[in-house]
C-alpha positions as CSV (number, residue, x, y, z in Angstrom):
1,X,48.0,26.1,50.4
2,X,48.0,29.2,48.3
3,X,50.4,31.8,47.7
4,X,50.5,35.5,49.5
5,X,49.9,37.3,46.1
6,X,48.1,40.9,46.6
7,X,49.2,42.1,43.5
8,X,45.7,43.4,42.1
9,X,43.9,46.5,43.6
10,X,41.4,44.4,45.9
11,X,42.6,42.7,48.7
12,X,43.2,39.0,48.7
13,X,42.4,35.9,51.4
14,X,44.6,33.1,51.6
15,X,44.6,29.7,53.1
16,X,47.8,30.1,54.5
17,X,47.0,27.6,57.5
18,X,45.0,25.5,56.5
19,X,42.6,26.9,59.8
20,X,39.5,24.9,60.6
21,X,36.3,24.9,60.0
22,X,35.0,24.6,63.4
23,X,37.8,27.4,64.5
24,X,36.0,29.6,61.5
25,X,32.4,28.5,62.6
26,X,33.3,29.2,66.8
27,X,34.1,33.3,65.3
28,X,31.1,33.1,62.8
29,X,28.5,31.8,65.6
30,X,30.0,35.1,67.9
31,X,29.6,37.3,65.0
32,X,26.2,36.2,64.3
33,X,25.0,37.5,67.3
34,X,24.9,41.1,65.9
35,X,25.8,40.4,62.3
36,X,22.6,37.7,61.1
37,X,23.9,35.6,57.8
38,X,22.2,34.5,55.0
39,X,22.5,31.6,52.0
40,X,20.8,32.0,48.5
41,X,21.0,28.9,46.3
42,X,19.5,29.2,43.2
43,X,18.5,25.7,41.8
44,X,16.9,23.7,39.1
45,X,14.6,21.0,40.4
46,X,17.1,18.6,38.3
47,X,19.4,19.6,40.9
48,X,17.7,17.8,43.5
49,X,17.6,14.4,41.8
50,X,21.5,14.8,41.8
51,X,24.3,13.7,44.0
52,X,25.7,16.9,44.2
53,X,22.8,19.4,45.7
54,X,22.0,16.2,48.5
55,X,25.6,16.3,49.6
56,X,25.3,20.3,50.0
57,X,22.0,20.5,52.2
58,X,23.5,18.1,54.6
59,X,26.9,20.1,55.3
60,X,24.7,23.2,55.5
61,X,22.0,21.2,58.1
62,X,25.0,21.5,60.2
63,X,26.4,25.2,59.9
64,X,25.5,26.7,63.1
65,X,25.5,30.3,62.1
66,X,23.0,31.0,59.6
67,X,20.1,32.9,60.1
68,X,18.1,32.2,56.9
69,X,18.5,29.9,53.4
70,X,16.4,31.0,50.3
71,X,16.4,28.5,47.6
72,X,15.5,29.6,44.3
73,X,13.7,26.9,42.3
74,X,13.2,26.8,38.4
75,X,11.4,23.9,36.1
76,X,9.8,22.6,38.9
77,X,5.8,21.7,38.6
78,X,3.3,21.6,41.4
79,X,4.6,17.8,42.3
80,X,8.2,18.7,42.3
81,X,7.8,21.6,44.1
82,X,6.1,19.9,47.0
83,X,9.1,17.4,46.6
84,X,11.2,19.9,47.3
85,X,10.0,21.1,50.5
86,X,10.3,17.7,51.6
87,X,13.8,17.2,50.3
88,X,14.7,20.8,52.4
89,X,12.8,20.5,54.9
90,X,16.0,18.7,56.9
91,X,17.4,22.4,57.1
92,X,16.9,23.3,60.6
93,X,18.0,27.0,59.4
94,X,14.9,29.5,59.0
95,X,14.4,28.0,54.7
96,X,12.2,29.6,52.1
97,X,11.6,28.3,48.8
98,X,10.8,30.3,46.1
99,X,9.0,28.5,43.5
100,X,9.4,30.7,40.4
101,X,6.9,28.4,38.5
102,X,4.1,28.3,40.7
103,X,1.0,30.6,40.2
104,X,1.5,33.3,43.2
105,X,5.0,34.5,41.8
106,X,4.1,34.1,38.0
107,X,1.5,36.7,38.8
108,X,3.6,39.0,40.4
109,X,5.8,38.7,37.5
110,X,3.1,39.6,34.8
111,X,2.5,42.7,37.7
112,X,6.2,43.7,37.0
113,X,6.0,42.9,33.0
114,X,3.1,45.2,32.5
115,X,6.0,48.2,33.6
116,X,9.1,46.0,32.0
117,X,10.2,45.8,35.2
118,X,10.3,41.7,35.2
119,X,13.5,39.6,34.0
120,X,12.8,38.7,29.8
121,X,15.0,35.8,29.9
122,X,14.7,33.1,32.5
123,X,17.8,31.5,33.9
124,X,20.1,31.9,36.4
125,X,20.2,35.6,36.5
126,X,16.4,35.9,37.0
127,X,16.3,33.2,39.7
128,X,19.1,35.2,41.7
129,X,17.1,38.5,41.2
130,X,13.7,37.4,42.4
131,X,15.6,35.6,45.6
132,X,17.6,38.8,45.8
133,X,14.0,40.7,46.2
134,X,12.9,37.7,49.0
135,X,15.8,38.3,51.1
136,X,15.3,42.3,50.9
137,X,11.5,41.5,51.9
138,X,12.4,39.2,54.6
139,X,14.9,41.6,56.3
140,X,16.7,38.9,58.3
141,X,20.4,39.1,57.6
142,X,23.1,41.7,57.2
143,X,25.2,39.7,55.0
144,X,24.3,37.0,52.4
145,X,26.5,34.7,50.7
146,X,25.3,32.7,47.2
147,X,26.3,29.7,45.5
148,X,25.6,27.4,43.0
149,X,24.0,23.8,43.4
150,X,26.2,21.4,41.5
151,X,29.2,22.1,43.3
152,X,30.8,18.1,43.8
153,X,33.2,19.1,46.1
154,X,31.5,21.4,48.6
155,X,32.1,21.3,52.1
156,X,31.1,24.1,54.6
157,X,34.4,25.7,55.4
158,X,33.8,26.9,51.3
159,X,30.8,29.1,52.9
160,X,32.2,30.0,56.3
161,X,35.4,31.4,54.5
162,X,33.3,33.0,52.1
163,X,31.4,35.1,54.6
164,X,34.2,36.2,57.1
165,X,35.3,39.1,55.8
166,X,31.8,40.7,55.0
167,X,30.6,40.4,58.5
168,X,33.9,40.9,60.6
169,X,33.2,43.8,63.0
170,X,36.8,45.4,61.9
171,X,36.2,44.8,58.4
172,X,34.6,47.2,56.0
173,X,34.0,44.8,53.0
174,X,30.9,45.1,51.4
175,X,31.6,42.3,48.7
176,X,33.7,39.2,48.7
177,X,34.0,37.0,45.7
178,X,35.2,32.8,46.2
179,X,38.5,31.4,44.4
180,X,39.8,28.1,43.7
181,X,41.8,25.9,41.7
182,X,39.9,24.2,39.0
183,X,42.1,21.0,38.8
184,X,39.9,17.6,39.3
185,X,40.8,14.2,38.0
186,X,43.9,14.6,36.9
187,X,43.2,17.6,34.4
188,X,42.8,21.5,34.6
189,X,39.0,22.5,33.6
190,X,38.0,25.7,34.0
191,X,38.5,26.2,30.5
192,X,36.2,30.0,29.6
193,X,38.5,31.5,32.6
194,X,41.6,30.1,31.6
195,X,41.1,30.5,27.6
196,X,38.7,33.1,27.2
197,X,38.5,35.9,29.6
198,X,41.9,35.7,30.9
199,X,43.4,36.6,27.6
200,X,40.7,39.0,26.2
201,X,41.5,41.3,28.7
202,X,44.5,41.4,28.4
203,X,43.7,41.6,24.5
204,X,41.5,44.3,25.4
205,X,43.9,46.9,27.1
206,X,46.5,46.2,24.0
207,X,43.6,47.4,21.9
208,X,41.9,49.6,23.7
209,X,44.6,51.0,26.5
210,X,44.8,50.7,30.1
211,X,41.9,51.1,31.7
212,X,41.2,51.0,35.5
213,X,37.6,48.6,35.2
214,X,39.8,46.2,33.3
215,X,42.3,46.3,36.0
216,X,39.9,45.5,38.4
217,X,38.7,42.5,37.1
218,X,42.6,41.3,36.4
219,X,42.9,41.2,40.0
220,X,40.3,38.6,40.4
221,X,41.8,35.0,40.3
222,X,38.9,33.2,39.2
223,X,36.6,35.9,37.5
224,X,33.9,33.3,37.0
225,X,33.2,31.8,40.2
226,X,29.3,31.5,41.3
227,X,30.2,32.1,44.8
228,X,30.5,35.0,46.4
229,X,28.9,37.4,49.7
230,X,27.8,40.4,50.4
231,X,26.2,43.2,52.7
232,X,22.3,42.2,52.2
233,X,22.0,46.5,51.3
234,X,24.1,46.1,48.1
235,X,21.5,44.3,46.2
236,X,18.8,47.3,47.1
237,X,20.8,49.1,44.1
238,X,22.3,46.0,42.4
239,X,21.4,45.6,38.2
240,X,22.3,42.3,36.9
241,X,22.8,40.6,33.5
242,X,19.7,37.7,33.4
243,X,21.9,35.8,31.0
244,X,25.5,33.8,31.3
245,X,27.6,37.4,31.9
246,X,26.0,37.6,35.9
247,X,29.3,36.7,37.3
248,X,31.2,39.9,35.1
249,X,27.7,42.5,35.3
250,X,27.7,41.7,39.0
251,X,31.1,42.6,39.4
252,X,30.8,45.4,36.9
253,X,27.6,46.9,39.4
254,X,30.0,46.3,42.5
255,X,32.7,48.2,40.6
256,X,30.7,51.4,39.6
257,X,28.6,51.5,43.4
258,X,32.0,50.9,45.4
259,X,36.0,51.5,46.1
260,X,38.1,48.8,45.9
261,X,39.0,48.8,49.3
262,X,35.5,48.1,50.2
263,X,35.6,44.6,48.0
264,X,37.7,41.9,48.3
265,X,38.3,37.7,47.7
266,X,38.6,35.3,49.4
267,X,40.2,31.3,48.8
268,X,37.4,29.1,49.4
269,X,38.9,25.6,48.4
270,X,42.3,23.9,47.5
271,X,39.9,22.0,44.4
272,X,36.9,22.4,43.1
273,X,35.0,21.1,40.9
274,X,31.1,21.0,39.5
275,X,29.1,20.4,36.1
276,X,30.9,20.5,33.0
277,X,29.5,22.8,29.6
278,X,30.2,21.0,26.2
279,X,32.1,23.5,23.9
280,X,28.3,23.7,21.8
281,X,25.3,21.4,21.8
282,X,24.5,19.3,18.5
283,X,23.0,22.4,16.8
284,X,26.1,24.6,17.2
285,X,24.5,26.7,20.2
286,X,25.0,26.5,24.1
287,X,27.1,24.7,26.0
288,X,30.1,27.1,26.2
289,X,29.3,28.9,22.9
290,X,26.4,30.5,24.5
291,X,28.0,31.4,27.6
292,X,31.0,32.8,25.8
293,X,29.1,34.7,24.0
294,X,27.2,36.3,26.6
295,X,30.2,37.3,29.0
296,X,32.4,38.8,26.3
297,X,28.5,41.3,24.9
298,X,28.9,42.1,28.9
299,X,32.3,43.3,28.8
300,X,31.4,45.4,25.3
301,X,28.4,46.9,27.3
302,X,31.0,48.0,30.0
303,X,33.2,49.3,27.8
304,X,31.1,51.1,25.8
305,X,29.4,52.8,28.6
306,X,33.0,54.3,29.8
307,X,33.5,56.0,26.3
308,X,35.3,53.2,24.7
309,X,34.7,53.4,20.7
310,X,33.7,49.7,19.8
311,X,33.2,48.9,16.1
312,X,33.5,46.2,13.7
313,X,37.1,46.5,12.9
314,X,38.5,47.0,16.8
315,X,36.3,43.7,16.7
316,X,38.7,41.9,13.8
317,X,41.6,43.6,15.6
318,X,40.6,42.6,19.2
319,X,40.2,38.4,17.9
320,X,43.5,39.0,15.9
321,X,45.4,40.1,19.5
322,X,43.4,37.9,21.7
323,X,44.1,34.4,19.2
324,X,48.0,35.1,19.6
325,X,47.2,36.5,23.5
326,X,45.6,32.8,23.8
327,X,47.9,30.1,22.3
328,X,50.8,32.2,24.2
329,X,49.0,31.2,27.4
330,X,47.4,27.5,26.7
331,X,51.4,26.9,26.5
332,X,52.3,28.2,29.9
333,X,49.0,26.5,31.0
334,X,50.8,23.1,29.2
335,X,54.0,23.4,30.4
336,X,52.1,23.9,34.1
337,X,50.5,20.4,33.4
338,X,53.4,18.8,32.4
339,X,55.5,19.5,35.8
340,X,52.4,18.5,38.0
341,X,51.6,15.0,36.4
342,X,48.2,16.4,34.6
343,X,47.1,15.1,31.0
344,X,46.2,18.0,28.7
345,X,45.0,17.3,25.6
346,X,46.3,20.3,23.6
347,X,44.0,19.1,20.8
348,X,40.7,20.0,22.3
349,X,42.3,23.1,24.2
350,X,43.2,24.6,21.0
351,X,39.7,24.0,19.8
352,X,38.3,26.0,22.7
353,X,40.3,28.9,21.8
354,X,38.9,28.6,18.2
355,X,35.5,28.8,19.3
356,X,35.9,31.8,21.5
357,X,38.1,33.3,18.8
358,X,34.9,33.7,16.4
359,X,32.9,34.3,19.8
360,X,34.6,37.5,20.1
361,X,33.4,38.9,16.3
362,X,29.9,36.9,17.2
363,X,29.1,39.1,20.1
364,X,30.6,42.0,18.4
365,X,28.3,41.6,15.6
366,X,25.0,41.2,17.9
367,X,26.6,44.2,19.7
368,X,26.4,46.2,17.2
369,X,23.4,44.9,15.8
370,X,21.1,45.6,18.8
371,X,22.2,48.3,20.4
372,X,19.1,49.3,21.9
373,X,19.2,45.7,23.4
374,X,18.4,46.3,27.7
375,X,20.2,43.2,29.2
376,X,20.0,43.6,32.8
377,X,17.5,43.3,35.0
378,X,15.9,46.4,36.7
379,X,17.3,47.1,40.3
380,X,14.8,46.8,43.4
381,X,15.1,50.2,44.3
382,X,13.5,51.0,40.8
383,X,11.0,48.4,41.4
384,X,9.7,49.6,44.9
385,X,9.2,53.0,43.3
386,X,7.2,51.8,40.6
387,X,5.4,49.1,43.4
388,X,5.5,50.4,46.8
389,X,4.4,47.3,48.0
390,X,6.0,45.0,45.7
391,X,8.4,43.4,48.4
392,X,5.3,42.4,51.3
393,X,3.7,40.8,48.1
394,X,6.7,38.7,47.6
395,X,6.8,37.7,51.2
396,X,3.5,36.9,51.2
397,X,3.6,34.8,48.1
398,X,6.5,33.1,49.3
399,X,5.3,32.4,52.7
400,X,2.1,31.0,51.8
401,X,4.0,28.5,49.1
402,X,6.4,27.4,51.6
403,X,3.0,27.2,54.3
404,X,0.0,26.7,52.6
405,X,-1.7,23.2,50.9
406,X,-3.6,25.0,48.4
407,X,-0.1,25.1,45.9
């Protein structure tokens, strides 16, 4: 059970009483009647040879209320893509698969890349985009919720709670994003959102000076959660990073397209927990490097594109504020361990603010080094205009993947 806080300038939903899942589902079915419900799930075909993914599919074969399930898959060949329509085929919800590999949506994408209108980079961001585009085409729901596939401790009040307030009828919430604690065997993880981002902006307003945006995203609890929902009509005008910053240019679009008292969150689970990044891979690259790297370039792009002056020194200045911002806050996070029984091994926590220390000057320099650099991914309103038809294509390709023998 969570506290009351509403603090921030978006509204907040608590588990205050610990309400069931089946009392959530009995409003959700009633709601559905007018107010259809969707589920994206972007996946990699790894995903399905997992625990984790298996465990998800059969709590959703038995939510009542959704209209429709889109599953983005990536890395999958011919083989594992007719694998996976067996492995989802136990979804007795209305279930697409989008398989982002296969021949019929590769061609659409050269279509798009001959006008730069198709995703450079794949990933996670390009896999949400093209589902985005499926769910536009198919016109089934009013609201959709999305969230990851590696989620080990999912259970179906995490969606139910995540769509009720963006499709209650005296609600006016257009987006809802999912919190959580992220405690799990004995130990806080979590670490980016606890080390990085939570500190760098509050690094960045001592450097740079108050600023609404970054006020906004203080009032999010978990700023890096994959799971959130939305009115289906918010992605028509939605651009979005196709690298690791989705979670901060999503909520960056939502920001500059709506009020804050049209977007709230919502607590989804008392734990939760899912894969775990290394700090780097062997070579110095990934793991949480990369994704460091890629959130903190997102919020330089914000920034920059409100009039903030960014240059190399605000960069030394801003990892000078946010190392001292940092070690301030691992303590209270240590001292928080200590009175609830958790290990925390200060060792490798201080390491993890070391590497996002130089991941601050990193991205600054590769801000400043490519400024002409285009990191999100067009918006499907620009798309239609450029292919009218672009979105019965999709459907088409999609349905005759998900139909057809000759994959």
């Amino acid at each position: 059970m969570s506290d009351f806080y509403q603090n921030g300038i978006i509204a907040n939903f608590h588990n205050l009483s610990d309400r069931t899942v089946e009392a959530l589902e009995t409003e959700l079915i009633g709601f559905s009647r007018k107010r259809k419900m969707g589920l994206i799930l972007p996946s990699l075909f790894s995903e399905l040879e997992g625990t984790a993914l298996t465990s998800i599919i059969d709590a959703l074969a038995r939510v009542p209320y959704l209209e429709e399930i889109v599953i983005g898959l990536d890395r999958a060949d011919r083989d594992q893509f007719l694998h996976a329509r067996e492995f989802f085929s136990r979804l007795p919800q209305h279930h697409r698969i989008l398989w982002h590999d296969g021949p019929r949506l590769k061609a659409i994408d050269v279509e798009l890349g001959k006008k730069g209108l198709s995703p450079t980079k794949a990933g996670k961001g390009r896999n949400v985009w093209f589902c985005a585009g499926y769910t536009l085409a198919s016109d089934r729901t009013l609201a959709v919720a999305l969230h990851d596939c590696d989620i080990v401790t999912y259970e179906r009040g995490m969606l139910a709670r995540l769509l009720y307030p963006v499709v209650h009828p005296r609600f006016s919430y257009e987006f809802c994003k999912g919190f959580y604690a992220r405690v799990a065997n004995g130990k806080m993880n979590g670490r980016v959102v606890r080390l990085l981002v939570g500190p760098l902006l509050r690094s960045l307003e001592h450097v740079f000076g108050q600023s609404d945006y970054l006020d906004y995203l203080n009032s999010f609890r978990y700023l890096l959660s994959g799971e959130f929902a939305m009115r289906t009509r918010v992605m028509h005008d939605m651009k979005i990073p196709g690298d690791w910053g989705l979670e901060i240019g999503l909520l960056s679009e939502i920001y500059r397209n709506y009020s804050p008292n049209h977007i709230c969150q919502v607590e989804i689970a008392d734990h939760y927990d899912h894969k775990h990044q290394p700090l780097a891979e062997e070579d110095g690259s990934g793991g949480l490097n990369r994704m460091s790297n890629d959130i903190i370039q997102s919020l330089y792009r914000k920034l920059a594109t409100m009039g903030v002056n960014l240059t190399s020194d605000s960069f030394r200045v801003l990892k000078a504020t946010y190392y001292r911002n940092a070690l301030d806050i691992l303590d209270f996070y240590h001292h928080d361990a200590i009175m609830n029984g958790l290990t925390f091994d200060q060792h490798s926590e201080e390491a993890a603010v070391e590497l996002f220390m130089q991941c601050i000057l990193d991205a600054g320099q590769a801000f400043i080094e490519r400024p002409n650099d285009k990191p999100f991914i067009p918006s499907w309103s620009r798309v239609q205009s450029a292919f009218p038809d672009i979105m019965q294509h999709i459907y088409d390709a999609v349905e005759e993947d998900n139909k057809g023998h000759d994959v």
